[in-house]
C-alpha atoms as one frame of an Amber mdcrd trajectory, in Angstrom:
protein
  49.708 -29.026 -33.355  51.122 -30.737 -30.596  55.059 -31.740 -31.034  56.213
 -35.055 -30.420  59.158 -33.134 -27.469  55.734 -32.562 -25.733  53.899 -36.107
 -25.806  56.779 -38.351 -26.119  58.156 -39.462 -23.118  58.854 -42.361 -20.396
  56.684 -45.199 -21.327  55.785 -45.748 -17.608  55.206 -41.836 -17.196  51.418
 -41.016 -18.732  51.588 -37.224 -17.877  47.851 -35.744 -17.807  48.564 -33.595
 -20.810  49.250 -37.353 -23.125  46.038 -39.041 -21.829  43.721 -35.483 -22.387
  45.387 -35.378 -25.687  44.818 -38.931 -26.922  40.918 -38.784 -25.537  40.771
 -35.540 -27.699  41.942 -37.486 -30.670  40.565 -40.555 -29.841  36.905 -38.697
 -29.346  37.048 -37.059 -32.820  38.207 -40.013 -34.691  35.441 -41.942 -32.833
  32.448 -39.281 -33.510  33.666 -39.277 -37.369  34.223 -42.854 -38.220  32.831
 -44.716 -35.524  34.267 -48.623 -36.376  34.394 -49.445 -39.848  32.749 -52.459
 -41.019  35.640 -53.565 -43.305  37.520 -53.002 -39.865  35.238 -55.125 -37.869
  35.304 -57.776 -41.036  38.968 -57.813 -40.689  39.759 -58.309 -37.418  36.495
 -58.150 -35.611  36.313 -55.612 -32.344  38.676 -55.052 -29.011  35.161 -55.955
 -27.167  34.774 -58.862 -28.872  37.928 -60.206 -28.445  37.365 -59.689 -24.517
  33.882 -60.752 -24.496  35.298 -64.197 -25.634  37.429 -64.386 -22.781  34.739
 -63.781 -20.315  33.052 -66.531 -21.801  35.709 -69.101 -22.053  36.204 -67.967
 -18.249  32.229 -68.485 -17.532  32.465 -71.826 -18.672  35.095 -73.407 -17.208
  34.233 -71.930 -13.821  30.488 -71.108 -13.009  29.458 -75.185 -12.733  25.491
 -74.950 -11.774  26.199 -77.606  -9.165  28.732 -75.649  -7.027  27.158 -73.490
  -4.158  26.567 -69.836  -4.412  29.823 -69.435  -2.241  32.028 -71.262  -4.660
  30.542 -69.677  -7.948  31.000 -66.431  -6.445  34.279 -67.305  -6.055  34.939
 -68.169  -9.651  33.538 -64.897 -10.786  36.027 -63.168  -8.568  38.269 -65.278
 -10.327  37.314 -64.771 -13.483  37.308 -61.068 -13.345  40.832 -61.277 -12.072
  42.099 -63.168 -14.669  40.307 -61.035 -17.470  41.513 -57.518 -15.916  45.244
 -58.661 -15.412  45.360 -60.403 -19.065  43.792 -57.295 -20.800  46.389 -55.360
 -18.642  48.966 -57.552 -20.259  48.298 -57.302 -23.498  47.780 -53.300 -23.228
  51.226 -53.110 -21.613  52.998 -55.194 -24.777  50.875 -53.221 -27.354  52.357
 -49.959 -25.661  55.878 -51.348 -25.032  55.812 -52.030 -29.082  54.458 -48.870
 -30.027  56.906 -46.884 -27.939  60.079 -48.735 -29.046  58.933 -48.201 -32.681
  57.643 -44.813 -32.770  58.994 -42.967 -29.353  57.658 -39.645 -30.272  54.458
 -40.154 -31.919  53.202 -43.756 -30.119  50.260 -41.207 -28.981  48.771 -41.261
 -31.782  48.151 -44.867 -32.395  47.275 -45.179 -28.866  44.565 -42.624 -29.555
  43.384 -44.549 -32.689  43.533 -47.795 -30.431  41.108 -46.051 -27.825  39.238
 -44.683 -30.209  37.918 -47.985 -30.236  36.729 -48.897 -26.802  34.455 -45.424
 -27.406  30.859 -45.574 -28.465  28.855 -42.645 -29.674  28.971 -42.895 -33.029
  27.790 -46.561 -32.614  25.192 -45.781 -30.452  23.911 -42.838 -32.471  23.338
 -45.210 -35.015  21.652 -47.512 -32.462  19.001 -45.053 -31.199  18.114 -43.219
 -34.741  17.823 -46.763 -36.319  14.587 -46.658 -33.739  13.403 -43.789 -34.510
  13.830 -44.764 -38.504  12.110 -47.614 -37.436   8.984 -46.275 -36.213   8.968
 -43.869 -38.373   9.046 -45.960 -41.486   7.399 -49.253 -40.715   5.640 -48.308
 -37.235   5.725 -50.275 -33.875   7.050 -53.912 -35.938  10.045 -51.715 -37.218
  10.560 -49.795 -33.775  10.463 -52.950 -31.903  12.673 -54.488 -34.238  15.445
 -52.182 -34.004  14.990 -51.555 -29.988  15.637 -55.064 -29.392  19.215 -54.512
 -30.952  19.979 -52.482 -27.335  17.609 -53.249 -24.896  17.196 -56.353 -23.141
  13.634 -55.993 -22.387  10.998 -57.992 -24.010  10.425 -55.770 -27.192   6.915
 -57.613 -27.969   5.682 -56.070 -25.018   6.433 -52.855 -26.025   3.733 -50.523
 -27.561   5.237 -46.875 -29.638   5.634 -45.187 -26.261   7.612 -48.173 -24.773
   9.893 -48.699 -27.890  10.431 -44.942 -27.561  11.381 -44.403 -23.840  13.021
 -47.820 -24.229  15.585 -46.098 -26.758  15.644 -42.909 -24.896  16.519 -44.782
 -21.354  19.002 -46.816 -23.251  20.832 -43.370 -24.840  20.887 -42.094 -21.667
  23.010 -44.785 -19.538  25.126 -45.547 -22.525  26.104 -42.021 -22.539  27.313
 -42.821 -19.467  29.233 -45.601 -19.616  29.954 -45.820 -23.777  31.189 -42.846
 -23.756  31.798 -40.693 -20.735  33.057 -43.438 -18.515  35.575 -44.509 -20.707
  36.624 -41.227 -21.907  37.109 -40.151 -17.901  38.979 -43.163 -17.194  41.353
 -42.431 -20.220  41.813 -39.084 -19.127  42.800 -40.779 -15.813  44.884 -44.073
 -16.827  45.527 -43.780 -20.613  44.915 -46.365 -22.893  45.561 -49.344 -19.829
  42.848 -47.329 -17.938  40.090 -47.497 -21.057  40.615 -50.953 -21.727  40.529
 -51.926 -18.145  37.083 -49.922 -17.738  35.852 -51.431 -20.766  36.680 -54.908
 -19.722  34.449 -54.470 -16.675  31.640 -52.986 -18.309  31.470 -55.929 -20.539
  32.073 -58.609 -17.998  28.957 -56.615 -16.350  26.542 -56.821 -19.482  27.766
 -60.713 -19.813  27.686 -61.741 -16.454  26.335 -59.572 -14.285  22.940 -60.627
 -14.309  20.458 -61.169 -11.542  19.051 -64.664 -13.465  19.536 -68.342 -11.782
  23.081 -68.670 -13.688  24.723 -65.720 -12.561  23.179 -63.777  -9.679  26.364
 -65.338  -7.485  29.218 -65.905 -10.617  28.390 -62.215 -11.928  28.376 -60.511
  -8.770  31.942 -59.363  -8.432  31.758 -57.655 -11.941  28.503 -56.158 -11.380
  29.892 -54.631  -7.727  33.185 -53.421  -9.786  31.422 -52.183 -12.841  28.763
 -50.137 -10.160  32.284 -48.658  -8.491  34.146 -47.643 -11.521  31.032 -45.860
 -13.312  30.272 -44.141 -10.334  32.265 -40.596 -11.072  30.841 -40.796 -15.148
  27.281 -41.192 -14.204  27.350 -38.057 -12.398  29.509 -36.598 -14.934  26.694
 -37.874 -17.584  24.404 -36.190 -15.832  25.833 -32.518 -15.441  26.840 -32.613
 -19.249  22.933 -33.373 -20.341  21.209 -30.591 -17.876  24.082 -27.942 -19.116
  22.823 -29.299 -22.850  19.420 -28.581 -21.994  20.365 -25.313 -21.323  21.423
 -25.050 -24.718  18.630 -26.775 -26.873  15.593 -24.684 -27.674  12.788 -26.474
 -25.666  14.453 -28.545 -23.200  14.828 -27.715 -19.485  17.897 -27.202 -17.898
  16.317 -26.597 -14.396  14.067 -29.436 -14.710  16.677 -31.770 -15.801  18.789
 -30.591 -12.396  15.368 -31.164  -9.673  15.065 -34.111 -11.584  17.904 -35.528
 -11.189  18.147 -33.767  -7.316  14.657 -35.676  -6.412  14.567 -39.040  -8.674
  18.412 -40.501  -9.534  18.484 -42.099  -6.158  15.384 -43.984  -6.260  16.785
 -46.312  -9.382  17.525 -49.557  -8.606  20.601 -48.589 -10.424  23.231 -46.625
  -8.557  24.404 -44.999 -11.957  22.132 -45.490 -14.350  19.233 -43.057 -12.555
  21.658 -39.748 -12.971  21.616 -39.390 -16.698  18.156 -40.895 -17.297  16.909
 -38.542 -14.617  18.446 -35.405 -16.392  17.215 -36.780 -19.946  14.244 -37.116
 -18.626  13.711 -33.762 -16.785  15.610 -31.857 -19.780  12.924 -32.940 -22.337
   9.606 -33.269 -20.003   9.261 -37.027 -19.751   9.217 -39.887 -18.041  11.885
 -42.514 -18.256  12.646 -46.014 -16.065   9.521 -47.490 -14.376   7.876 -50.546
 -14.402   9.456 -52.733 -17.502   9.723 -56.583 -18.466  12.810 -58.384 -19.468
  14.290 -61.998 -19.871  14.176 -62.974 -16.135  10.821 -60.945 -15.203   9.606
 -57.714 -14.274  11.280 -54.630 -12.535   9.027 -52.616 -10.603  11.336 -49.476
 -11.143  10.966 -45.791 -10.031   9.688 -43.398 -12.416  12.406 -40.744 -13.671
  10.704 -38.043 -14.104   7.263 -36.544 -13.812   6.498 -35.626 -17.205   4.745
 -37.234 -20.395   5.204 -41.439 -20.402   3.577 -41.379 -23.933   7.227 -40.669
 -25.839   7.537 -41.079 -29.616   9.951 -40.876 -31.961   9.781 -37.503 -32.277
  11.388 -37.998 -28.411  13.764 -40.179 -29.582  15.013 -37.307 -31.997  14.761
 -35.010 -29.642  17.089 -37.302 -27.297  19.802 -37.333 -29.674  20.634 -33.448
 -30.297  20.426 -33.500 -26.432  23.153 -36.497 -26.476  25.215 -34.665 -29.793
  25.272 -31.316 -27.684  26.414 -33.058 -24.111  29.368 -34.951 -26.774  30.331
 -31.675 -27.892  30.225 -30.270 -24.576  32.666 -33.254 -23.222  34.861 -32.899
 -26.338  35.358 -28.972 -25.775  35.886 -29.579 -21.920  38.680 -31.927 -22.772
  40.144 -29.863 -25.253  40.254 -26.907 -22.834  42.039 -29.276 -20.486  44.594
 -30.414 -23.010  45.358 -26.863 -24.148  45.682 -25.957 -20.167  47.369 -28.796
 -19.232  50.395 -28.103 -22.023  50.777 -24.508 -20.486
């Protein structure tokens, strides 16, 4: 058990051993409860708190009738004022914390990140597809799919529902999980909330439709900048967990990702849908429809395109074994980084 004369400390000092330590909680409690729905009843969710802020901000400043120039400028605006008031309120939550409880704030900082974290959520996501097709066939998969995609899901047959989940597991393994746990690890509980204020501002704005191709670009640049190290990251987890589950492809997964993550039109997203892809023998991205038209995509992958949701299962002890493989790493680090 860690002591409270190790983690305490200066509020404006977040040693690396305090961050490692309150990911490690903050990962457990995550993985094991996810966020409660008498929770979410309650007081709603931290991302739904900032997602109304981003669209308060959209309204009052991305007027159709400005030029590109000036609604550019209110989305650099924007994501100004939503980064320095989520700092703000971080910094009071922590100044409270620490002038209450001094030696064991940690804690409900890591209960606070736990949080902005995501796998348990989208577990639930991805095997709700599977469920889906399993139980009431392609009306059920589609159904569910449409929950985390934002393709078209009526153009979807089985094997488009399917990679459709497994594409979507991928990247959010990226940046719902490893992306904010490395930029906890880096910036403590300011850092996660910072990253996941971008990433949001991204999925809400950063479009490439009519309304906010030029108001979304500055938080689509930043949120293609700060998942940069995770979707690498992503990536090496998933081809060392196909080295572990019986029937993937660890080597696959690697030339995979070595030959195809580039050719994404994503910068990040290509890495760990790449090394899903390789690790199970299929093939992910591609051509796909959604709200504002098609995207004549790269293929990740040179495998089977006819995915089920036997795939989709298969996906998700990939995903659980990568989780457990980030969870051990950053308990290793804690341990080391108290010695």
């Amino acid at each position: 058990m860690v002591g409270s004369s190790v983690i305490g400390g200066d509020l404006t000092v977040y040693p690396a051993a305090i961050n490692l330590w309150i990911l490690v909680v903050a990962l457990g409690l995550e993985a094991l409860l996810g966020w409660p729905d008498a929770l979410h009843r309650a007081i709603r969710h931290p991302v739904v708190w900032i997602g109304a802020l981003i669209g308060l901000l959209e309204r009052h400043l991305n007027n159709p009738a400005r030029s590109n120039l000036l609604r550019r400028l209110g989305g650099i605006v924007a994501l100004v004022v939503l980064l320095v008031a989520v700092w703000y309120v971080v910094s009071v939550i922590r100044t409270v914390l620490h002038s209450l409880l001094p030696a064991d704030a940690w804690i409900l900082e890591a209960v606070l990140a736990a949080s902005l974290l995501a796998s348990r959520n989208l577990w639930n996501h991805v095997i709700a597809v599977a469920r889906g097709l399993e139980r009431d066939g392609i009306d059920g998969g589609r159904a569910a799919v449409a929950m985390i995609v934002g393709r078209d899901p009526e153009s979807l047959d089985e094997a488009g529902v399917s990679r459709a989940a497994i594409e979507s597991l991928a990247e959010n393994f990226s940046d719902g999980v490893v992306a904010p746990a490395f930029w906890l690890a880096i910036g403590g509980l300011p850092g996660i909330a910072l990253y996941k204020a971008i990433n949001t501002a991204d999925s809400m704005i950063g479009h490439r439709s009519d309304r906010y191709r030029a108001f979304g670009w500055a938080a689509a640049r930043l949120d293609d900048l700060v998942n940069l190290p995770a979707s690498r990251l992503s990536a090496l987890l998933l081809i060392v967990a196909a080295a572990i589950l019986p029937g993937a492809s660890a080597t696959n997964a690697f030339t995979t990702v070595e030959r195809d993550a580039g050719r994404h039109r994503s910068p990040n997203a290509g890495w760990p849908e790449a090394a899903m892809a390789g690790a199970l023998g299929l093939k992910l991205a591609g051509p796909r429809r959604y709200a504002e038209g098609m995207v004549d995509d790269h293929w990740m992958g040179d495998g089977r395109s006819d995915a089920s949701a036997a795939d989709i299962r298969r996906a998700l002890r990939l995903y659980a074994i990568a989780g457990l493989l980030l969870f051990g790493a950053t308990l290793a680090g804690a341990l080391i980084a108290l010695l």
